[in-house]
N, C-alpha and C positions, 0 to 999 in steps of 0.2 A: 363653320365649326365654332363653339363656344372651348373655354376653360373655365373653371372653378378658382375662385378670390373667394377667402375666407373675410369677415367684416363684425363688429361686434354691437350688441344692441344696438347703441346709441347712434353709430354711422349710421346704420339701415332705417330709422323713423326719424333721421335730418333732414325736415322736407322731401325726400323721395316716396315714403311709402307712405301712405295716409288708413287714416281710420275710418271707416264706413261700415254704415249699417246696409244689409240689403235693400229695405227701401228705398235709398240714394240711388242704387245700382241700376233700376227700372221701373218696369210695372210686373203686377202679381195678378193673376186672374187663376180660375178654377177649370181643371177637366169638368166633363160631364159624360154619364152614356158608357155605356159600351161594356155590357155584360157579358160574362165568361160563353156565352152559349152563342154571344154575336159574332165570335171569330170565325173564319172561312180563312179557305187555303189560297180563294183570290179576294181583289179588292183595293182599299186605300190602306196604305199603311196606316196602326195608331197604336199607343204607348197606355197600356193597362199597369196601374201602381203595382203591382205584385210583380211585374218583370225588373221594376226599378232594383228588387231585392234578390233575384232569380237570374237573368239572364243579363242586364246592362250594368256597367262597372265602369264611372265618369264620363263615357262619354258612349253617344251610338252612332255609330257609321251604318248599321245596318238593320233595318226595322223589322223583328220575328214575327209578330201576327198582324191580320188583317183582316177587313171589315167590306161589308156592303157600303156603298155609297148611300143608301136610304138612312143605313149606323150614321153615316158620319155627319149624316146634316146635323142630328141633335147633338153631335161632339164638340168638342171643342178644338177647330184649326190652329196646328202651334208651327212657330218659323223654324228656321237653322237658328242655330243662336240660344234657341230658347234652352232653359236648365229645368229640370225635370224634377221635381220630389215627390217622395211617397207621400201620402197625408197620413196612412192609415201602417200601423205594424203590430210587429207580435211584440216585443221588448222596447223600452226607451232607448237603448242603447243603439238600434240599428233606425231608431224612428226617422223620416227625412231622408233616405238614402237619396243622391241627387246621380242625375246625368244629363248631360249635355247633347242635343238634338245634332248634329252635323248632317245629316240627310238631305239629300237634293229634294226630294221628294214632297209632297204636300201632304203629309200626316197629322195625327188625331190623339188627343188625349181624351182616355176615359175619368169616369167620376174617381177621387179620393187622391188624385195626381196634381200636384200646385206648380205651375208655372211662371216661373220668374223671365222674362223678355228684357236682357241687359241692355243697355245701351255704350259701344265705346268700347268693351271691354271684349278680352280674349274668352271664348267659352269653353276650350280645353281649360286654361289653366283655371277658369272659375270652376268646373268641373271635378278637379283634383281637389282645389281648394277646399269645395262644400263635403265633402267626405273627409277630410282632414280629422284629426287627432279634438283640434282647437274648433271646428263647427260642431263635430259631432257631438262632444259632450255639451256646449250649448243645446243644442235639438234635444238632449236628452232629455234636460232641466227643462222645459218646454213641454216634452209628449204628457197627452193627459189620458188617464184610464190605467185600466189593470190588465183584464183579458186582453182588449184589442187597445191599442196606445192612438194616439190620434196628436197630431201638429198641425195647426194650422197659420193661413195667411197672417194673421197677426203679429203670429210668434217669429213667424221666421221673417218679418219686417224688422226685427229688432235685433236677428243675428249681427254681432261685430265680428267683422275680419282686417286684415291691415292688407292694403291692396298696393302693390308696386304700378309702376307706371306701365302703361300697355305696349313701352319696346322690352321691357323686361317681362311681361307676361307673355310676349309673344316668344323671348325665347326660353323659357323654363317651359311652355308647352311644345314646341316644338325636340326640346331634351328630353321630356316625359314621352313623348308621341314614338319617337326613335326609340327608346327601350322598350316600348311596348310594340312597333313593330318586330324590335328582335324575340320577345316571349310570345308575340303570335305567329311566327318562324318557326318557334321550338313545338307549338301547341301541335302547329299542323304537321310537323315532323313525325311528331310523337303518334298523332294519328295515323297518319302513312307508314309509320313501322308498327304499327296496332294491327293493321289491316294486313300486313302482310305476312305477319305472324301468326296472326286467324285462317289467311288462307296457306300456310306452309303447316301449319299443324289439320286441318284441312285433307290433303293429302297423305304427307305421312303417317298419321295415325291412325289411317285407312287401308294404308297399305298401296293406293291408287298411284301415287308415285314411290319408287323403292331409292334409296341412297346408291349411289355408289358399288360396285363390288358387293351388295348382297339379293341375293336372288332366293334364297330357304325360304319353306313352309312357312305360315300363322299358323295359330291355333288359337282354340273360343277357350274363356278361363272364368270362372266365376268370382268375385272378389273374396268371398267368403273363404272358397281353397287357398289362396295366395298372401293370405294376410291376416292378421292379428286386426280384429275391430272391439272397441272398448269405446266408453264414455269416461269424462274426466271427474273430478270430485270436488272441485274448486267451485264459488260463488263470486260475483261482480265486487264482494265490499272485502275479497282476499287480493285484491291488487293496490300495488302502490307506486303512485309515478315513477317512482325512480329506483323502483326496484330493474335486479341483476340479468332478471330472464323473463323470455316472452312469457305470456299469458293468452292466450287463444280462448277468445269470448265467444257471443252470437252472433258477430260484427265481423265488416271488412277492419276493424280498425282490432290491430295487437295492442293488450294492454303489456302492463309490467308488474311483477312481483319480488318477491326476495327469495321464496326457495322454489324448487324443483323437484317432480316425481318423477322425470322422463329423461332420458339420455341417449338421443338417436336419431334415426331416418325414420319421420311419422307426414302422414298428410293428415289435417285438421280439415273438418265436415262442420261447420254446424246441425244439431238435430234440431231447429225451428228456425223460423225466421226467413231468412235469407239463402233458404237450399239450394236453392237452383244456380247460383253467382255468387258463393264465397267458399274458396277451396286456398289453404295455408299448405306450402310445403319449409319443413326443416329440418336440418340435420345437426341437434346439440341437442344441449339442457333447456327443459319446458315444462311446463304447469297447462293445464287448460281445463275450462268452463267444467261444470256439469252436465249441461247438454249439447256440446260437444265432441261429435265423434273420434275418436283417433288411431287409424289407419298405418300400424306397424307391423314390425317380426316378418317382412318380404321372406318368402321362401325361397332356395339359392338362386333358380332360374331364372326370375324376376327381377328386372331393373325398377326400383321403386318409384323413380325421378317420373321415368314413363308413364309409370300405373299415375300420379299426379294430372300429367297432361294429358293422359284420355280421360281421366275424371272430368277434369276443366271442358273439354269439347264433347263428352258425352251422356256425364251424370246428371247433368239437368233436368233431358227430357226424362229419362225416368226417374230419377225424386218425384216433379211434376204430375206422375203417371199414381205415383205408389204415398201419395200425400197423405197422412192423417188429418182432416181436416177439422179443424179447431177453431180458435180466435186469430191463427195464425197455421199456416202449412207447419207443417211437423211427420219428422222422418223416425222410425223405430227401425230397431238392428238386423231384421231380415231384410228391407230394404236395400243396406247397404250390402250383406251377407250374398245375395241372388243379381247382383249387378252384374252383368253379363259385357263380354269383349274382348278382342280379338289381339293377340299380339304376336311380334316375330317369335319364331322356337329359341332362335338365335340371337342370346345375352348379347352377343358384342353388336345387332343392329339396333337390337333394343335400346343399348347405350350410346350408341353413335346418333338416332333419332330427338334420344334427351338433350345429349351434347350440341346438337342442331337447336330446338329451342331454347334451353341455358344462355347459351350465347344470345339468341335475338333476346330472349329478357332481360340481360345484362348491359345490351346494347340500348333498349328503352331506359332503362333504369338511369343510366349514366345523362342521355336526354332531359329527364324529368329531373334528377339533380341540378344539374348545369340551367333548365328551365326555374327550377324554387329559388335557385342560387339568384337568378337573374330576378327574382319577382322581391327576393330582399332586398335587394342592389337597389332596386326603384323604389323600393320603401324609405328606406337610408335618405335617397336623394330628397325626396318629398317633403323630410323632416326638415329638411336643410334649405329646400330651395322656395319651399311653400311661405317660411319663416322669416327668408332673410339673411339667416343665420350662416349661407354661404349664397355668395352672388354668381352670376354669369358674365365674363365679357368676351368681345370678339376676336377671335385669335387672326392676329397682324398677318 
């Protein structure tokens, strides 16, 4: 077990932590090979630059695609150890994303991937390092082009970092390793009550499985009878971050604004875009998009929270069905008006059904918190431990 000692510039680069360029740190060679069309579902593991930005995050334990062995003769063989950069991106800002190779395996880098082979040194913590605050804006001032940004071996020969001694980097990566075990804990948690959420609403909103104490008729309801549907009057450039109330866009993402035309229990639709997989429920003060739908005025018998959650598990496939097809899918108001679905006669199963997933969504929610909460926690650390600027020692 480590503890935290705080230490101020001048102790931390007392001969302990030294200056180095990456070219000191090894040798730099080139991926080569292996285009988007060469991947298969068996094969040899290898590392295509676009997952460095996609899928891998300082280090990889575990290699997502893979190649014929006929691919990989012309690729380029990379070790454990090895650190990983993009050569090629979309923004200066993200140009160079790095990770570090940890795989048993004998894996392959494609073309526009720069490989650095350290010598001596810990490649977690060089891993955290080269994504850091202090590489990244170097790599920036580096990327060259407009459209597509490009770094290369040169540039990143020249990156300075200040490097601690490799019993200190062994254990800031083993502190970073341990919190990122605990937020891949939380990931797969979160997945595991994803899934079991999908299959409890699965049942119940088919009626296939009944609650408790109710055994009463369904009945088929059209959305159009049961509800007030309307589009909103709002544009993307009437939001403002720090506005008072939601803003319901084209997006999974709520904006913010300052006032409000709505006050109540509405489910929010996109009409383009994203039909099939973005469904808002709320019950307050709201504003939303122009073409966004909004799904109020539940007539008495109707539990609204429900009509939400059969939305979410059943309006897809017909959006899907009933698409206007344009530059983008797009839904008009009969669409939503003829949506067809079956629910209890019986208000209080109705409620009791919501009340059953409310709770597991509340119960995700709290996960994903406590998971964000945890991924700042390691942010915090990184500033501090990447720098210096608080040390590690061995608790007695």
């Amino acid at each position: 077990m480590w503890r935290w000692i705080g230490v101020n510039n001048e102790q931390r680069l007392s001969g302990e932590w030294e200056t180095k360029r990456l070219k000191e740190l090894g040798l730099f060679s080139k991926g080569r090979g292996i285009k988007r069309d060469d991947v298969t579902d068996e094969g040899v593991p290898c590392i295509r630059y676009g997952e460095l930005y996609t899928r891998y995050q300082d280090y990889i334990l575990k290699v997502a695609s893979r190649i014929p062995p006929d691919v990989a003769e012309t690729a380029l063989p990379i070790k454990t150890g090895d650190l990983l950069f993009a050569g090629s991106g979309e923004t200066a800002e993200e140009i160079g994303q790095c990770a570090a190779y940890l795989g048993k395996e004998q894996a392959y880098a494609g073309g526009d991937v720069i490989v650095l082979t350290p010598s001596g040194q810990n490649p977690i913590f060089l891993g955290h390092l080269m994504n850091s605050p202090m590489v990244a804006a170097q790599k920036a001032r580096m990327g060259q082009g407009d459209a597509v940004v490009h770094i290369y071996i040169n540039n990143l020969a020249q990156v300075q970092i200040e490097l601690p001694p490799i019993t200190e980097q062994n254990a800031v990566a083993e502190v970073l390793s341990d919190v990122d075990g605990l937020i891949n804990a939380l990931d797969a948690l979160i997945a595991k009550k994803r899934a079991i959420k999908q299959a409890t609403m699965q049942q119940l909103l088919t009626g296939k499985t009944r609650l408790p104490g109710f055994s009463g008729a369904w009945e088929t309801k059209l959305l159009g009878d049961i509800a007030h549907i309307k589009t909103g009057s709002k544009n993307n450039e009437d939001k403002n971050d720090n506005g008072q109330y939601p803003l319901f866009v084209r997006s999974a993402v709520v904006e913010r604004i300052n006032s409000y035309c709505f006050d109540g229990e509405a489910i929010l639709v996109p009409g383009e875009g994203g039909i099939e997989n973005i469904f808002h429920y709320i019950n307050g003060r709201f504003d939303c998009h122009q073409r966004v739908y909004m799904i109020n005025q539940f007539v008495d018998d109707v539990f609204g929270k429900l009509i939400y959650y059969i939305m979410v598990l059943q309006f897809g496939r017909h959006a899907m069905q009933n698409t206007v097809k344009a530059t983008v899918d797009s839904l008009r108001l009969p669409t939503f008006q003829t949506f067809t679905f079956s629910i209890p006669k019986d208000i209080a199963e109705q409620r009791a059904i919501a009340t059953v997933l409310s709770d597991m969504d509340a119960e995700i929610a709290a996960l994903e918190q406590r998971r964000d909460k945890t991924i700042a926690i390691k942010q915090g650390m990184m500033q501090q431990l990447l720098t210096g600027r608080v040390r590690l020692v061995k608790k007695e």
